[in-house]
Backbone bond lengths (Angstrom), bond angles and torsions (degrees), N, CA, C in turn:
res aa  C-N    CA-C-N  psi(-1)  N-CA   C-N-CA  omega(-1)  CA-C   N-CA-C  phi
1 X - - - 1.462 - - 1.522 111.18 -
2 X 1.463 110.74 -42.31 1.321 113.95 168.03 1.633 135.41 -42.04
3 X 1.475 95.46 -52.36 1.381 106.05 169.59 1.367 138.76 -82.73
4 X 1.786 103.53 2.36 1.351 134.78 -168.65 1.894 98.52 -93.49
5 X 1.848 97.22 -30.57 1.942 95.29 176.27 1.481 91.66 -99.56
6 X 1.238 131.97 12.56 1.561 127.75 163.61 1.447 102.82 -73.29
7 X 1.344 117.15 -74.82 1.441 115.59 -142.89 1.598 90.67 -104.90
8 X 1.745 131.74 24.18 1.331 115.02 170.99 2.016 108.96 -67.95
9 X 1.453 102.36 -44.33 1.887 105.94 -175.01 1.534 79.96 -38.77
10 X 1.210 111.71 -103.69 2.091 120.22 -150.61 1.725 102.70 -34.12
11 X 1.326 129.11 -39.73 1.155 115.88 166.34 1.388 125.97 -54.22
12 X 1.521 111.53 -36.86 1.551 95.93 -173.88 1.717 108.12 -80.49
13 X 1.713 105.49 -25.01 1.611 111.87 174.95 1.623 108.04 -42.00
14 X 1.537 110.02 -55.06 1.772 105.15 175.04 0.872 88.90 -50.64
15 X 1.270 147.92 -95.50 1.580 138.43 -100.32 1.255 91.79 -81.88
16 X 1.439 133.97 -60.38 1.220 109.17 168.51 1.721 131.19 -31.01
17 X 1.328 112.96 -39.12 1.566 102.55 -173.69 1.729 106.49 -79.32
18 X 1.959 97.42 -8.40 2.053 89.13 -168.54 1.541 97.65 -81.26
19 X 1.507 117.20 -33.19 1.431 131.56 173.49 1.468 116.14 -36.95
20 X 1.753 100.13 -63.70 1.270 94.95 176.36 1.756 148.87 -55.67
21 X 1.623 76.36 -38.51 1.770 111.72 164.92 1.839 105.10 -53.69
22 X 1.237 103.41 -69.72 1.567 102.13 162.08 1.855 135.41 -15.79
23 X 0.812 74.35 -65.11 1.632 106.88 -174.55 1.568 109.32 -52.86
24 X 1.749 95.48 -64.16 1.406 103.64 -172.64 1.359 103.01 -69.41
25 X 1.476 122.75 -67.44 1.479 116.03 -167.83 1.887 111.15 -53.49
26 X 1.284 118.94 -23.05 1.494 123.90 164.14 1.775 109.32 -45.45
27 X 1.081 110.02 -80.75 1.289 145.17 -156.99 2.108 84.82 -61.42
28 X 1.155 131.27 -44.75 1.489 139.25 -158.40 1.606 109.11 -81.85
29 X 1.811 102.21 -56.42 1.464 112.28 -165.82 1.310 113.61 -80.65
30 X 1.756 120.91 -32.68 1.352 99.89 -166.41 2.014 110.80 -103.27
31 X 1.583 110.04 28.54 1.069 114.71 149.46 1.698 114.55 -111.10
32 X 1.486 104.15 2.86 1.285 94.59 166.35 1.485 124.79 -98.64
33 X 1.492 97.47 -20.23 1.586 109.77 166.86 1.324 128.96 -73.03
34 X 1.757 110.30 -8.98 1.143 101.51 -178.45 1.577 114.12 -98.13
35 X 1.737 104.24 -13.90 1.433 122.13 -175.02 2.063 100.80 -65.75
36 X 1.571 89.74 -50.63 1.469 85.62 -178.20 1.606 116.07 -68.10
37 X 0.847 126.27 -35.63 1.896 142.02 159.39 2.069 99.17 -40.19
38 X 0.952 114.35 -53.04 1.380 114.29 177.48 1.511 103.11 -59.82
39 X 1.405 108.68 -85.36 1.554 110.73 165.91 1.212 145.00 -1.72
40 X 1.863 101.23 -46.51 1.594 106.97 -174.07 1.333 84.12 -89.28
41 X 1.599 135.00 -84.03 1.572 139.28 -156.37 1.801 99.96 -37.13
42 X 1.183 121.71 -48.01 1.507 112.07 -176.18 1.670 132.98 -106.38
43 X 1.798 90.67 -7.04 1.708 80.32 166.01 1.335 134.01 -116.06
44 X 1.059 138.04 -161.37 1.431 116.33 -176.52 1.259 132.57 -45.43
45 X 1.348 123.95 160.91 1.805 118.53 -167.13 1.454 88.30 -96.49
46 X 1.238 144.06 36.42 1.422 112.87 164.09 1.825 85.43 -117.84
47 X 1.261 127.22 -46.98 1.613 124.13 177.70 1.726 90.69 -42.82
48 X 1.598 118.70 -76.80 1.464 130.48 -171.94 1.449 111.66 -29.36
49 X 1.533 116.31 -34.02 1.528 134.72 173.63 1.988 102.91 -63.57
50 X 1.589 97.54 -59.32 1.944 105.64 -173.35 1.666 87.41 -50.37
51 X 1.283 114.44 -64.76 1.347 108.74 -158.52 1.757 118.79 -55.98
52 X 0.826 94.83 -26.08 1.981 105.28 -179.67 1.649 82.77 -56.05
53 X 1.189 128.22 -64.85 1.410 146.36 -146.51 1.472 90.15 -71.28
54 X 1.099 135.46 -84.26 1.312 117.54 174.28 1.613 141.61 -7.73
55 X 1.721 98.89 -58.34 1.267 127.01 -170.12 1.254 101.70 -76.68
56 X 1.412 119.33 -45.28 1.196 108.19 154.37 1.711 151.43 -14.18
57 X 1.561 89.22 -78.87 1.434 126.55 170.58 1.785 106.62 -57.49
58 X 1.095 120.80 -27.78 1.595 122.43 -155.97 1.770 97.35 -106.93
59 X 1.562 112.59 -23.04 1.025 119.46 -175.25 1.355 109.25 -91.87
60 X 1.456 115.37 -34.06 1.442 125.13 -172.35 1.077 123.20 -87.02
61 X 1.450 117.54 -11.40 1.617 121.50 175.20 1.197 120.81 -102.15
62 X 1.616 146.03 176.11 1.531 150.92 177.97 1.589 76.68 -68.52
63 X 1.794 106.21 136.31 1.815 113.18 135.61 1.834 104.97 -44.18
64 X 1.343 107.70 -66.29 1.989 103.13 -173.82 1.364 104.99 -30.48
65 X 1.221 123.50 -62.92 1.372 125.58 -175.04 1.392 115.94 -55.53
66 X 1.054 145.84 -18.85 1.618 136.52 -165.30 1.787 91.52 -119.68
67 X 1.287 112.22 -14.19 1.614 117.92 -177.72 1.832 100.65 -67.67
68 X 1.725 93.79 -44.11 1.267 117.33 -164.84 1.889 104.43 -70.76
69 X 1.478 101.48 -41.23 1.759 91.89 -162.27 1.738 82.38 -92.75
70 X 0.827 141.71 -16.98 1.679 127.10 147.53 1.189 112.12 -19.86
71 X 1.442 103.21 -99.48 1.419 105.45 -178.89 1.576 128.35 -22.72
72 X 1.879 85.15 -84.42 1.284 119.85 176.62 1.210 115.02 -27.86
73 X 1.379 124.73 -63.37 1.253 137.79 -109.28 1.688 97.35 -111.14
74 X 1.839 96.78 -63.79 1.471 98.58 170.72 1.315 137.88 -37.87
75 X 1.912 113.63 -28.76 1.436 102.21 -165.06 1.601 86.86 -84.89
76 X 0.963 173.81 37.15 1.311 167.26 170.87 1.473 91.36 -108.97
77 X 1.303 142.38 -42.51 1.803 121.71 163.80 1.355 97.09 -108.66
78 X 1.194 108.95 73.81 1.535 128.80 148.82 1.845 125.27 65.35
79 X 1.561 99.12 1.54 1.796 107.76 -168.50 1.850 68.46 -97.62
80 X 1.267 87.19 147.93 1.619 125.26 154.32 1.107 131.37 -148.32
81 X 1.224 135.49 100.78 1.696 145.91 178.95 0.933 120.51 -108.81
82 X 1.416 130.36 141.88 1.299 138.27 -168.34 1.955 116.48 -82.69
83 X 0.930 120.54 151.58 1.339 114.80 -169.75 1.417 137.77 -37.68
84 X 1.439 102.94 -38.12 1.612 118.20 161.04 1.335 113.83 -59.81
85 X 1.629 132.02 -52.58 1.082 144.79 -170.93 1.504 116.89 -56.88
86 X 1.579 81.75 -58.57 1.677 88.81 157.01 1.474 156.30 -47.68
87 X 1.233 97.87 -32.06 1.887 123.96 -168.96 2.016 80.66 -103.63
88 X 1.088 124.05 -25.49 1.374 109.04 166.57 1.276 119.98 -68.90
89 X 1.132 110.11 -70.26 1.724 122.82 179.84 1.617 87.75 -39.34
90 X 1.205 124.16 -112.47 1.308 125.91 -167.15 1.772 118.92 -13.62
91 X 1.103 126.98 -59.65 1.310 137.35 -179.25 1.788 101.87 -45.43
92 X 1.678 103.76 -44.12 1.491 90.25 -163.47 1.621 103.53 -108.59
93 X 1.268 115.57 21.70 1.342 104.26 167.72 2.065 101.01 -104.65
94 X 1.783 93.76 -10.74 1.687 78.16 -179.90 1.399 119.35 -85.53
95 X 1.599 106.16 -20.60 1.604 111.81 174.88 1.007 102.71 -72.44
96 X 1.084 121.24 -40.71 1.733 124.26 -159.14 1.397 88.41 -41.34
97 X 1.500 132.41 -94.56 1.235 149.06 162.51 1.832 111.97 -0.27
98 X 1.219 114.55 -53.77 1.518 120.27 -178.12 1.853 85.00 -58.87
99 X 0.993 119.04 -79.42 1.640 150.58 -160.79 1.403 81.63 -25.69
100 X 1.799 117.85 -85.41 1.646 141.65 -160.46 1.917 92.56 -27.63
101 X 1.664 109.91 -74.44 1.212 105.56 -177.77 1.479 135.60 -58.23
102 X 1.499 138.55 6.06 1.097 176.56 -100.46 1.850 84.53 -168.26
103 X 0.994 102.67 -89.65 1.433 125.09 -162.60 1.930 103.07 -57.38
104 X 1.243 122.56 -36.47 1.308 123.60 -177.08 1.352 101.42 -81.70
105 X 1.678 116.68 -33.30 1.508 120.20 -173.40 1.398 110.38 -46.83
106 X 2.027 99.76 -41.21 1.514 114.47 -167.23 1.653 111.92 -72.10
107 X 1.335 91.46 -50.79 1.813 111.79 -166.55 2.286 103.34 -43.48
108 X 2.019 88.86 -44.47 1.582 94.64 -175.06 1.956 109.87 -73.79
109 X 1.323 103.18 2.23 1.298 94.95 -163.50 1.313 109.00 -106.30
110 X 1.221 118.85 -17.21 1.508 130.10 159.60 1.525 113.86 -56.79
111 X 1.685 102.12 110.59 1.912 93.47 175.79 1.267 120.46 -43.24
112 X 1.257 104.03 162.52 1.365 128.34 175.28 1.075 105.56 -65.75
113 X 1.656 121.33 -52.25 1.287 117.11 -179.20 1.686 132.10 -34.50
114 X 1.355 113.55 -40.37 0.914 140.57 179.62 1.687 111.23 -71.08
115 X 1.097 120.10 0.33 1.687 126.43 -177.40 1.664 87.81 -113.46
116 X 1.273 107.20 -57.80 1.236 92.33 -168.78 2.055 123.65 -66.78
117 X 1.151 72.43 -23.72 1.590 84.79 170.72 1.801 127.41 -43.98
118 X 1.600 81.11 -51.27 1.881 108.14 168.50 1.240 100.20 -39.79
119 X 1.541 124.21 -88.30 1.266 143.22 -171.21 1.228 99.41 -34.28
120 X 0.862 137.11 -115.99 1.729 139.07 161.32 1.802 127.71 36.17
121 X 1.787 75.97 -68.91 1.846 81.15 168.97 1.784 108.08 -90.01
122 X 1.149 93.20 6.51 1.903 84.46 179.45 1.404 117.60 46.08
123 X 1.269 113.22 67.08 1.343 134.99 170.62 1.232 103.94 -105.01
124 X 1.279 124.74 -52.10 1.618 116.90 172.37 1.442 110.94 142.57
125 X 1.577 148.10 155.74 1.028 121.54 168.99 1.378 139.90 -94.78
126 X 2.081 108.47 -1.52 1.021 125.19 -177.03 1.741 102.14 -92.49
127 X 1.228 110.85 -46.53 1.907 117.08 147.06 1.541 112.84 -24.54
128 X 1.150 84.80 -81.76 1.596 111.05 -170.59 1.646 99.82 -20.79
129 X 1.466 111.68 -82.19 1.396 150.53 177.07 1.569 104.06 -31.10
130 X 1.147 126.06 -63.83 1.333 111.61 169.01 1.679 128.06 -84.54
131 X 1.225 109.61 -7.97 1.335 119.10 -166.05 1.887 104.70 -94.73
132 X 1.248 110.58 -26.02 1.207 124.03 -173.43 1.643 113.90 -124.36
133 X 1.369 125.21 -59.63 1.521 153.54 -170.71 1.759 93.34 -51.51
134 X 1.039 97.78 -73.65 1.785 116.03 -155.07 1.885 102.50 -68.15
135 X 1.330 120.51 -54.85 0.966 118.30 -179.72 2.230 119.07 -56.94
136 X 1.374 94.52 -16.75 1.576 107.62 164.98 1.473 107.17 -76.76
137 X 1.381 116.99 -43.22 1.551 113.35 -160.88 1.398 105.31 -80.12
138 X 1.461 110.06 -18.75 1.718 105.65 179.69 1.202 104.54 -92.50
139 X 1.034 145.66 1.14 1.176 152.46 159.85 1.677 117.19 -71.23
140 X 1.605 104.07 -60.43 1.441 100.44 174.42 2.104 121.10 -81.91
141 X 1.731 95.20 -0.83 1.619 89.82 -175.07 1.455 95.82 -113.27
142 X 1.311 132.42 40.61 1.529 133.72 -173.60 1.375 112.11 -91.77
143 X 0.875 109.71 -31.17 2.161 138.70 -164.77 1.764 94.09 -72.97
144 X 1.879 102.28 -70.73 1.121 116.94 163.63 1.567 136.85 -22.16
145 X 1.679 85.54 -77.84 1.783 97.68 178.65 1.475 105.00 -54.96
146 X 1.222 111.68 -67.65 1.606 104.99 168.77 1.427 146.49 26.22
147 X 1.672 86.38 -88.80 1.208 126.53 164.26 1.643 109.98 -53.34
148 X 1.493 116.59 -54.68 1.325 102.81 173.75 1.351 113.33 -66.27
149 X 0.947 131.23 -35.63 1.400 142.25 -160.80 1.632 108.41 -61.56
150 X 1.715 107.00 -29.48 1.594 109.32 -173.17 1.523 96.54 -96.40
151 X 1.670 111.00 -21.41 1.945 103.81 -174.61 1.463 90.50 -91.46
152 X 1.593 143.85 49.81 1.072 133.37 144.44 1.546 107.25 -113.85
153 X 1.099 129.88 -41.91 1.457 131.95 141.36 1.775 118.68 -5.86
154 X 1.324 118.54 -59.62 1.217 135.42 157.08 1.668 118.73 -61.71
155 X 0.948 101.94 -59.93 1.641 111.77 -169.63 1.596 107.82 -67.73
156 X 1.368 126.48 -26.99 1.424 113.94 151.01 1.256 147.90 -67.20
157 X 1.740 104.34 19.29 1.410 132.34 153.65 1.447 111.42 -48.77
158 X 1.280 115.17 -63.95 1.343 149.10 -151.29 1.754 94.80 -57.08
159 X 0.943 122.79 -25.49 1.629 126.28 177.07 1.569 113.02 -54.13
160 X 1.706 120.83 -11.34 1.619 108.37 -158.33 1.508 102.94 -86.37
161 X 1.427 93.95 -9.95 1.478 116.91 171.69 1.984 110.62 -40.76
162 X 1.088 104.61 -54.44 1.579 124.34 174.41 1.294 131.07 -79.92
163 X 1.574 94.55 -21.77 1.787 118.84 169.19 1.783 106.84 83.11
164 X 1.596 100.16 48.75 1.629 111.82 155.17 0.845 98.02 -98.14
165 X 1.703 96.82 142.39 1.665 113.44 170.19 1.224 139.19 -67.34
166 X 1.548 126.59 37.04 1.285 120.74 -139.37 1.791 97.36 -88.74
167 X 1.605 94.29 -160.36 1.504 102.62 -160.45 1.776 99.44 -66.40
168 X 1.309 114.07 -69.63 1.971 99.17 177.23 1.810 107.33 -30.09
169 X 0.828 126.56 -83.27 1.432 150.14 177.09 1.472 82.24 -4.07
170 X 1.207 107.21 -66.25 1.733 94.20 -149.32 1.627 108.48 -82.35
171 X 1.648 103.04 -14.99 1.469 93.24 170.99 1.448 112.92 -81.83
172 X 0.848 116.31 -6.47 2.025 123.84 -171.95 1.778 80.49 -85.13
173 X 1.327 127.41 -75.18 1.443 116.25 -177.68 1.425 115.24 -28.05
174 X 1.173 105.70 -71.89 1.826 113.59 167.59 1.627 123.84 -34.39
175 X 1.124 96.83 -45.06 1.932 109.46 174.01 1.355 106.38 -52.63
176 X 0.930 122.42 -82.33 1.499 159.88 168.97 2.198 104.79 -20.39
177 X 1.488 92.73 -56.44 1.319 100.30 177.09 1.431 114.88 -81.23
178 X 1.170 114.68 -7.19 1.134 101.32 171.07 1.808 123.33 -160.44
179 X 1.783 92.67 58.49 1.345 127.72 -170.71 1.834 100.49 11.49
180 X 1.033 116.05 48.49 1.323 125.12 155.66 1.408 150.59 -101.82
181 X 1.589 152.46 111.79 0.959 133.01 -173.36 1.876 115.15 -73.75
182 X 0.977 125.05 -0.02 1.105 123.13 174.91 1.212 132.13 -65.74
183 X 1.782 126.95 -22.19 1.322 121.13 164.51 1.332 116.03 -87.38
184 X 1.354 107.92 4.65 1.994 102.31 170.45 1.464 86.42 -106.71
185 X 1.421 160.37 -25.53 1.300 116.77 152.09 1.176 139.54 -58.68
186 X 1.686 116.10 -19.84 1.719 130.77 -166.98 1.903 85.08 -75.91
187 X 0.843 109.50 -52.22 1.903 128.00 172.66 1.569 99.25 -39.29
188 X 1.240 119.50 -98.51 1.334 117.96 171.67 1.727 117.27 -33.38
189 X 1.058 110.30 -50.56 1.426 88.70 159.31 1.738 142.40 -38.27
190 X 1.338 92.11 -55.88 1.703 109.94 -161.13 1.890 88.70 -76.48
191 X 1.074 127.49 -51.33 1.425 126.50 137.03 1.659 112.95 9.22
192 X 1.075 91.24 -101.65 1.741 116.23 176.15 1.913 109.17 -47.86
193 X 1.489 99.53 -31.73 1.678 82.68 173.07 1.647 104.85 -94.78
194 X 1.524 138.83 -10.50 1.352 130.24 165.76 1.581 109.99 -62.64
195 X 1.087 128.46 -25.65 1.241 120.22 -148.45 1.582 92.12 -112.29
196 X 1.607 118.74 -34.67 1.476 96.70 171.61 1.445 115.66 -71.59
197 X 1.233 135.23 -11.48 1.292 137.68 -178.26 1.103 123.01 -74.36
198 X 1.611 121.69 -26.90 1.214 157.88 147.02 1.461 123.58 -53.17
199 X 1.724 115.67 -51.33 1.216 98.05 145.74 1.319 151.03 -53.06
200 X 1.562 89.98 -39.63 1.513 102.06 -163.82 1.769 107.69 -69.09
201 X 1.630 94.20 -29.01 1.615 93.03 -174.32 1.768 112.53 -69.45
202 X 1.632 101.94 -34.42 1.903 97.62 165.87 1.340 133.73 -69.78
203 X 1.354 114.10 -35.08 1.696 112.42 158.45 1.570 116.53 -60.15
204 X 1.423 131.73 -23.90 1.448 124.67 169.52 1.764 99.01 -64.55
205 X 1.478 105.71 -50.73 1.618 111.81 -171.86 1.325 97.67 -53.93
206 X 1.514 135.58 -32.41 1.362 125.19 -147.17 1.887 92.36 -103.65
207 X 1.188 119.88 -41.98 1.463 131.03 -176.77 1.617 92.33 -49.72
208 X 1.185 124.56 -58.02 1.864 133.77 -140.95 1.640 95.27 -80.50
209 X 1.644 126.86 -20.93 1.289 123.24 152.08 1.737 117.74 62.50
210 X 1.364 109.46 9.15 1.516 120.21 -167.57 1.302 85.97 -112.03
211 X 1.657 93.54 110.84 1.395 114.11 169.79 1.141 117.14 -142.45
């Protein structure tokens, strides 16, 4: 218990920095995934072609690795960003990509009927599209996003790589200082209470069905 009011300050310092990380790449990727998801299904097949290629690449490699030639990698042709900046950019160009296909899965899965329908009643297709289109796709990509949404919670571990302090980080410091396994359970814990909170708040989103 003692060492549990030792190492709570640096624990809550991570969680604050995994929170923040959270938040932003939340709030960044899955309106950027859905822009590129629009993009490929409706704009030209040679962009729709770049983007395959992307999604690809972002899907097919370690996150560590693209976290790493972020950093790393960029200042050697002249980008240099500082650690936050970094673990951003990277984080939200790899969801982005998870997100886009998520989002195209949805966009193609909505009948046809329902496009043509638009046209028809002459509502419009940029109307149409959000007024009708989108409120289906969040409906059927909710389960999905979700799911990513709680493995980013986790996956903003992956930053100690760059030497942010986040919540693992500081319990591995804590471990370490004080040949104990107890601050990677207090860790795994606080863990386990972000992510049920997180659930619990998407099954209300997913129960309430007003879309």
């Amino acid at each position: 218990m003692d060492l549990i009011q030792t190492i709570l300050p640096s624990l809550l310092d991570g969680l604050k920095m995994t929170l923040k990380l959270f938040f932003i790449i939340g709030i960044s990727s899955i309106p950027l995934g859905f822009l590129i998801a629009v993009i490929r299904v409706y704009g030209p097949k040679w962009l729709g072609f770049l983007i395959q290629i992307y999604v690809f690449i972002m899907r097919g490699t370690p996150l560590l690795l693209q976290l790493m030639f972020v950093f790393f990698g960029l200042p050697l042709i002249g980008i240099t960003l500082d650690r936050f900046s970094a673990a951003i950019l990277a984080y939200m160009i790899n969801y982005a990509a998870y997100y886009a296909e998520i989002f195209r899965g949805g966009i193609t899965a909505v009948p046809k009927g329902q496009f043509e329908a638009i046209s028809v009643l002459g509502i419009g297709k940029v109307r149409g599209f959000f007024k009708i289109i989108i409120p289906q796709v969040t409906k059927i990509v909710l389960p999905s996003v979700g799911n990513e949404v709680i493995a980013l919670v986790k996956d903003t571990s992956l930053v100690y790589v760059i030497g942010l302090g986040e919540l693992l980080r500081a319990g591995q410091i804590a471990a370490n200082t004080y040949a104990s396994l107890v601050p990677f359970l207090a860790v795994g814990i606080v863990y386990l209470s972000v992510t049920a909170v997180i659930t619990v708040l998407l099954n209300k989103l997913e129960s309430k069905g007003n879309f």
